[in-house]
DOMAR-639041 format. One record per residue (C-alpha): residue number from 0; residue in three letters; x, y, z. Coordinates in Angstrom, 2 decimals. Last residue first. Layout:
pos code u v w
NUM ALA X Y Z .
...
END
This chain:
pos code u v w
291 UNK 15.00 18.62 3.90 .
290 UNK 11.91 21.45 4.29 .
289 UNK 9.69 21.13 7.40 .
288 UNK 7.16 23.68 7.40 .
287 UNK 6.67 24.63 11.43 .
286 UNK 3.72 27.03 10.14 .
285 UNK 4.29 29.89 12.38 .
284 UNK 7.61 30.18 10.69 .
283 UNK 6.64 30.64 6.99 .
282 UNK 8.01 34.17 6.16 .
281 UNK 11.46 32.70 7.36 .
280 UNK 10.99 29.48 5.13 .
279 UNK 11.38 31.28 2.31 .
278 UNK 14.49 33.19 2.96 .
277 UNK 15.85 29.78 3.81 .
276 UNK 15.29 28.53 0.26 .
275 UNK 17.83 30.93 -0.25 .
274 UNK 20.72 28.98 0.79 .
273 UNK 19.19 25.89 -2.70 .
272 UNK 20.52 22.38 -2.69 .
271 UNK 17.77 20.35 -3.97 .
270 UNK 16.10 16.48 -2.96 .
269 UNK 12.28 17.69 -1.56 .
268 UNK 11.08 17.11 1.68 .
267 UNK 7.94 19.56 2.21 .
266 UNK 5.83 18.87 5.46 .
265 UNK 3.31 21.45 6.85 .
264 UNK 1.32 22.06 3.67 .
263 UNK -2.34 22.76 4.62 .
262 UNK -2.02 26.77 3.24 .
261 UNK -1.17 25.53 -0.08 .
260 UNK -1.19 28.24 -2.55 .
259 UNK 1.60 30.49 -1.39 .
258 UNK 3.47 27.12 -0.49 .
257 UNK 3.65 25.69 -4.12 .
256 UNK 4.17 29.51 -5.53 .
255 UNK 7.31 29.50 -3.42 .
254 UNK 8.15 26.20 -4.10 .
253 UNK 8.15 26.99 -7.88 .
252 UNK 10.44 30.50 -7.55 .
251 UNK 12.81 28.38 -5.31 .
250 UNK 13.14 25.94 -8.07 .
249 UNK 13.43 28.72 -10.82 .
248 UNK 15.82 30.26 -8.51 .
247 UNK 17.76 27.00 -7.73 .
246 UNK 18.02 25.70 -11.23 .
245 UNK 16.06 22.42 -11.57 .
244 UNK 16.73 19.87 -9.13 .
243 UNK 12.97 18.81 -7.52 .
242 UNK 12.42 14.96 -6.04 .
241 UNK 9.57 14.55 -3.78 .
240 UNK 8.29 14.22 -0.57 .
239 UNK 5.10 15.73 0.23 .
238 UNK 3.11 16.10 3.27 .
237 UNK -0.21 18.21 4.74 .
236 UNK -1.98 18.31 1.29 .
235 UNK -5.31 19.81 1.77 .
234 UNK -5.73 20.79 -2.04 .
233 UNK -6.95 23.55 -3.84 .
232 UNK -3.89 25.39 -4.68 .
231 UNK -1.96 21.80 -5.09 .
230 UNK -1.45 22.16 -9.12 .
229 UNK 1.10 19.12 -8.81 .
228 UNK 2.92 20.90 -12.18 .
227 UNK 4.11 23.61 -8.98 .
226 UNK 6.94 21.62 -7.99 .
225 UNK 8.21 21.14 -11.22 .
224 UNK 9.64 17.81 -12.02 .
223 UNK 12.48 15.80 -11.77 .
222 UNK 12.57 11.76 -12.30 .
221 UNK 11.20 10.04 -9.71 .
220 UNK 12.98 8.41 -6.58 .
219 UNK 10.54 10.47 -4.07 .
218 UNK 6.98 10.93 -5.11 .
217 UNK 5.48 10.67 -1.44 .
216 UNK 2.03 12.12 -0.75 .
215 UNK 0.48 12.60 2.07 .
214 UNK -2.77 14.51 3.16 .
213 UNK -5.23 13.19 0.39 .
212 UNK -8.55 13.83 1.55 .
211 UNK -9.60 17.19 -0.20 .
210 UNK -8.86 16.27 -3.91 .
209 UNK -10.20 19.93 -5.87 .
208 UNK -6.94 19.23 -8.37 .
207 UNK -5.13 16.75 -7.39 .
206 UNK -5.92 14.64 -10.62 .
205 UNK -5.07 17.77 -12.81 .
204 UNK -1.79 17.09 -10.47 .
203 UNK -1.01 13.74 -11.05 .
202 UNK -1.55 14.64 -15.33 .
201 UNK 1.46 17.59 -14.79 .
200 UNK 2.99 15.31 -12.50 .
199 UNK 3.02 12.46 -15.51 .
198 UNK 4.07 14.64 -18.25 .
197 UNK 7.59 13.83 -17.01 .
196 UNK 7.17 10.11 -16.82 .
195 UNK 6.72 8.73 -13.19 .
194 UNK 9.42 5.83 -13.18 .
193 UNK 7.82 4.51 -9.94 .
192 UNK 10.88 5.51 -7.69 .
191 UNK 8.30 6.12 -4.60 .
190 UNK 4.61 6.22 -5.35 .
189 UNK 2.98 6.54 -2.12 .
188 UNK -0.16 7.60 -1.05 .
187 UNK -1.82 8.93 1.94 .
186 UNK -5.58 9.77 2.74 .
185 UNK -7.41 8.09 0.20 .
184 UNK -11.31 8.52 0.93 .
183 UNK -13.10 10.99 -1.25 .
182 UNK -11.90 9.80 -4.34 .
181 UNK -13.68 11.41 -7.56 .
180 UNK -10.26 13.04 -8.45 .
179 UNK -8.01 10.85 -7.27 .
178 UNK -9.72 7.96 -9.99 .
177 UNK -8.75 10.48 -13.14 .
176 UNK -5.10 10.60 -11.73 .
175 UNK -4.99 7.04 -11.62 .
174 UNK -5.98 6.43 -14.81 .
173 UNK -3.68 8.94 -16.84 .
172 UNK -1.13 7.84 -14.05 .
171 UNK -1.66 4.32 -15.81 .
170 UNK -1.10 5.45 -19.55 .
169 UNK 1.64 7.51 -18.84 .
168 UNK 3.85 5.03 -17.00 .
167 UNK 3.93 3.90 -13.39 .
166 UNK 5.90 1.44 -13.00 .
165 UNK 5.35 0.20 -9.15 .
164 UNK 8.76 0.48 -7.29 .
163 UNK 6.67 1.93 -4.29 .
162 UNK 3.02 1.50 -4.88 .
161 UNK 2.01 1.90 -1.51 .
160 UNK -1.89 3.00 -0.81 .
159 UNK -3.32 4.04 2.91 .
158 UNK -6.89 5.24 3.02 .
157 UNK -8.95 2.70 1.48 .
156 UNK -12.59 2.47 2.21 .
155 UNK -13.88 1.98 -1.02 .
154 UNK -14.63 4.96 -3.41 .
153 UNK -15.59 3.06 -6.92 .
152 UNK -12.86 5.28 -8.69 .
151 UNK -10.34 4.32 -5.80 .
150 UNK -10.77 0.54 -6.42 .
149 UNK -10.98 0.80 -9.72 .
148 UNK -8.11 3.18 -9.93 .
147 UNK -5.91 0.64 -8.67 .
146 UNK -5.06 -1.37 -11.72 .
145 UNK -2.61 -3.74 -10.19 .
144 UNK 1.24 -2.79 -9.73 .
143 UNK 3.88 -4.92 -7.94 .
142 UNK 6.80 -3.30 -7.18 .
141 UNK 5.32 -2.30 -3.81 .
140 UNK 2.05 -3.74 -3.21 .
139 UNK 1.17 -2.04 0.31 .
138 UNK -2.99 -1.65 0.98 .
137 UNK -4.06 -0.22 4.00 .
136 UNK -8.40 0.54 4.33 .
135 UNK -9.83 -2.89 3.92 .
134 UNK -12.97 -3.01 4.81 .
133 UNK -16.10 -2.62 2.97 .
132 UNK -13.84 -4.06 -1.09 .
131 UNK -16.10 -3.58 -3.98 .
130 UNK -13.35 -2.28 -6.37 .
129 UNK -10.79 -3.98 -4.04 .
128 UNK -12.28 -7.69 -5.84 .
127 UNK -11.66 -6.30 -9.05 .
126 UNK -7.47 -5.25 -8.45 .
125 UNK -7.55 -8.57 -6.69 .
124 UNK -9.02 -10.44 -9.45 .
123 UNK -6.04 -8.94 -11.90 .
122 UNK -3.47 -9.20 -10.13 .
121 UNK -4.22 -13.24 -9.44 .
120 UNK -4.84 -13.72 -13.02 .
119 UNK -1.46 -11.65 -14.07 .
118 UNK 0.30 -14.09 -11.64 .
117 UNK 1.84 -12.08 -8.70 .
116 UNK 4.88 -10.94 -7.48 .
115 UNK 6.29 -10.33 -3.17 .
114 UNK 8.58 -7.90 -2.22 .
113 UNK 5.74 -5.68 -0.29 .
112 UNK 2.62 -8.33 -0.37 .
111 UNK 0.62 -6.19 2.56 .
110 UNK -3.11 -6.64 2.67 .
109 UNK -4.64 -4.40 5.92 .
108 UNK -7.97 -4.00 7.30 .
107 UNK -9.40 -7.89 7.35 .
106 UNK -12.57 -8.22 9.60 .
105 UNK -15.59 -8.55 7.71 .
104 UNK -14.01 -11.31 5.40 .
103 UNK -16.17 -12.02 2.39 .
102 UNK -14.15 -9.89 0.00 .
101 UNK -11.39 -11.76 -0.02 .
100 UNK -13.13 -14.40 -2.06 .
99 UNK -12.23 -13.00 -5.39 .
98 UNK -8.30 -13.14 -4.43 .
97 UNK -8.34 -16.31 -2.46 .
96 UNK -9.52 -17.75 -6.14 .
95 UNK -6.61 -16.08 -7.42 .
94 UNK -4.29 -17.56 -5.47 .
93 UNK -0.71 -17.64 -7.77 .
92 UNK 1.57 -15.50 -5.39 .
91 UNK 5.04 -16.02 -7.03 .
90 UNK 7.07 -15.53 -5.88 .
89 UNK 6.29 -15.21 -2.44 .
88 UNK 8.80 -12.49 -0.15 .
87 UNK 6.55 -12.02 2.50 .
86 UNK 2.27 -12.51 1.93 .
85 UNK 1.10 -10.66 5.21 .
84 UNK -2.59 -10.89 6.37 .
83 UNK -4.09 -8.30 8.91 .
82 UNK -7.34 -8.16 10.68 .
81 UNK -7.86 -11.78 10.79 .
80 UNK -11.01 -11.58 13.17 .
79 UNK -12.64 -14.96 11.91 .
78 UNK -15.78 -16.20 10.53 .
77 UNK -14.85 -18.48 7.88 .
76 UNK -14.93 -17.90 4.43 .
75 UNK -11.82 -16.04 4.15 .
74 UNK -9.52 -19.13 5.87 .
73 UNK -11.13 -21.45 3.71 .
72 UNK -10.35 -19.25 0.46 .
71 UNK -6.74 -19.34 1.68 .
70 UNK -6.55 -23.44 1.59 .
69 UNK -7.90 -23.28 -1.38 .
68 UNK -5.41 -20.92 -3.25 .
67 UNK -2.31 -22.73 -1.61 .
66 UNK -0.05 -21.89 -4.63 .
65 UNK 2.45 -19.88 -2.92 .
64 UNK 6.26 -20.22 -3.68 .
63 UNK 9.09 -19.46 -1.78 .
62 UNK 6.90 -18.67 0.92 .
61 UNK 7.00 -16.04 3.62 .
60 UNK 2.99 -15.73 4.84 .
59 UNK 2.27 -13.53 8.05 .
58 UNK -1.00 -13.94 9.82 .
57 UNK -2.35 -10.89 12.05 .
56 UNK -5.50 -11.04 14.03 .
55 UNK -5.93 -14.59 15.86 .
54 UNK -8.76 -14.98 17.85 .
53 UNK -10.97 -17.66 16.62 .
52 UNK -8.66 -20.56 17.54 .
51 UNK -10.68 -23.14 15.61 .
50 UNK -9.87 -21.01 11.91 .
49 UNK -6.04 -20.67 12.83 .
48 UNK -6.22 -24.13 13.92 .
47 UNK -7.87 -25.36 10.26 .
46 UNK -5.63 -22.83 8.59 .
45 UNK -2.65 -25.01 9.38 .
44 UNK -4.53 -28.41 8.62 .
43 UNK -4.76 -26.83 5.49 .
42 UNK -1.14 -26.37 5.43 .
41 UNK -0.15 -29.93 6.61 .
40 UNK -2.51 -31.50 3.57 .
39 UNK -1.22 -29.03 0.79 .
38 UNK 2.61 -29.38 0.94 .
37 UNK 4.28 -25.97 1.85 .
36 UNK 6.92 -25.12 -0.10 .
35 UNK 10.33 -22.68 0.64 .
34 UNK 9.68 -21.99 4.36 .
33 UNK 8.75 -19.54 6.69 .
32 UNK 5.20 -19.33 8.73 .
31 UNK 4.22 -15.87 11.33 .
30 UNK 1.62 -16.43 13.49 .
29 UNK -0.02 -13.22 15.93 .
28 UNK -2.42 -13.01 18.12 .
27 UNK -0.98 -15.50 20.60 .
26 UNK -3.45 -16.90 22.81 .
25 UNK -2.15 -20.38 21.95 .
24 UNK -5.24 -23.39 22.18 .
23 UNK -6.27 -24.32 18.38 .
22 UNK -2.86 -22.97 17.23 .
21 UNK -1.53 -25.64 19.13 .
20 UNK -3.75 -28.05 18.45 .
19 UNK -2.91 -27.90 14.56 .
18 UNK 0.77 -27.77 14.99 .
17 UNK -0.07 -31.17 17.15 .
16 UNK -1.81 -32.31 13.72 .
15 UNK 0.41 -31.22 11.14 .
14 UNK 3.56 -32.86 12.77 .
13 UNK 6.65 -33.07 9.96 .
12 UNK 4.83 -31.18 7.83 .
11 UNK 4.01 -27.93 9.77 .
10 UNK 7.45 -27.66 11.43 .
9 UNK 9.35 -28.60 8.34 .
8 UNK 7.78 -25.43 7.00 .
7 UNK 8.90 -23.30 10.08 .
6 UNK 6.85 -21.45 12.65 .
5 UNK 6.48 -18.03 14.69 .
4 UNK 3.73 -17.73 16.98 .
3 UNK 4.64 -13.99 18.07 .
2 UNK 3.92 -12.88 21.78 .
1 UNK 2.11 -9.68 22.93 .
0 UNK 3.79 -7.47 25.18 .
END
């Protein structure tokens, strides 16, 4: 099993340079740093190991505060196999210089900053420096939402997208939708109590419409909607979890027509108390449809 690194704040200030030579020397693959502030000196001297030790793929960030832009624009101009960086719990994240520069890493795959916030600067350069992102393919915001779309309009590699807690009003499913429908690439999104207006499945599914790479999609936490507003007749949709409580023939009547068109559709969670929904899953047993 591989070993976590695992440091303190007062850790990195009260000895910067032996925390530096260790990092320099561990095999570990993984470092994980918690504290409230970081002073600038100790945490460059940080990244300098990290940078020296040349192996290191995962570095997890939980910081009060973070606004150690420099210090992160080192660690993405050097030649390193970070694979996977972690901001935990920083409010807020003000880097946008690390933000333009992430770009120039050939190694990084995943960007989590789940229960994390951002400036509006930093949002906004990430959401341009994803447009023209090679490598990243898992991307986990959570509450925090960036424009997206440009990202998944332009077609990068991304495959994995969490927007959970995002809101998501008209105006930005509008743009999202739009960008589903020229992806090629997303495989599974999530978009989990977003505040999804009611016209916004209707505008979600125009999106759908034709999309033959998304398999997953999670819309639980939303307000109600129709099953069939997704429109998922020509989709390859494998799993969807969402919230449906209209009257239970009218709700049975809409997953019926859902699964009728979907032939892909092996997982279908929805939040509705309905005995004859079992008649429906009898005519589907060679499918092993899941249906909670």
């Amino acid at each position: 099993m591989e070993c976590i690194l695992i440091f303190q704040g007062i850790e990195l200030e009260r000895d910067p340079i032996s925390v530096k030579q260790l990092l320099t020397n561990t095999t570990s693959k993984e470092i994980h740093v918690y504290s409230s502030t970081i002073e600038k000196e100790p945490f460059d001297r940080f990244i300098d190991g990290i940078i020296a030790n040349g192996q290191i793929e995962t570095l997890v960030l939980g910081l009060n505060a973070f606004d150690l832009d420099d210090s992160m624009v080192k660690l993405f101009e050097a030649d390193t196999p970070l694979s996977k960086l972690v901001l935990q719990r920083c409010r807020p994240i003000d880097a946008p210089n690390m933000m333009r520069v992430i770009n120039k890493s050939t190694s990084l795959i995943e960007l989590d900053f789940k229960n994390s916030t951002f400036t509006a600067e930093t949002g906004k350069t990430l959401a341009e420096s994803l447009a023209s992102n090679k490598t990243i393919t898992e991307l986990i915001l959570g509450s925090m939402y960036i424009d997206v779309y440009k990202a998944l309009s332009a077609n990068t590699p991304l495959r994995y997208i969490n927007l959970d807690g995002a809101k998501i009003n008209k105006e930005r499913m509008k743009l999202l939708a739009a960008s589903l429908k020229r992806n090629t690439n997303l495989e599974e999104l999530s978009l989990e109590k977003c505040g999804i207006p009611a016209d916004g499945f209707k505008m979600l599914g125009d999106g759908l419409d034709g999309n033959l790479c998304l398999h997953s999609l999670n819309l639980c936490g939303n307000d109600a909607f129709r099953l069939d507003d997704l429109n998922l007749r020509n989709t390859c949709l494998e799993s969807l979890h969402a919230t449906v409580m209209y009257a239970p023939n009218e709700s049975k009547e809409s997953i019926d027509r859902t699964i009728e068109a979907n032939e892909s559709l092996t997982v279908l969670n929805v939040n509705m108390s309905d005995d004859q929904l079992d008649q429906t899953l009898q005519k589907l047993s060679s499918r092993e449809l899941s249906l909670a």
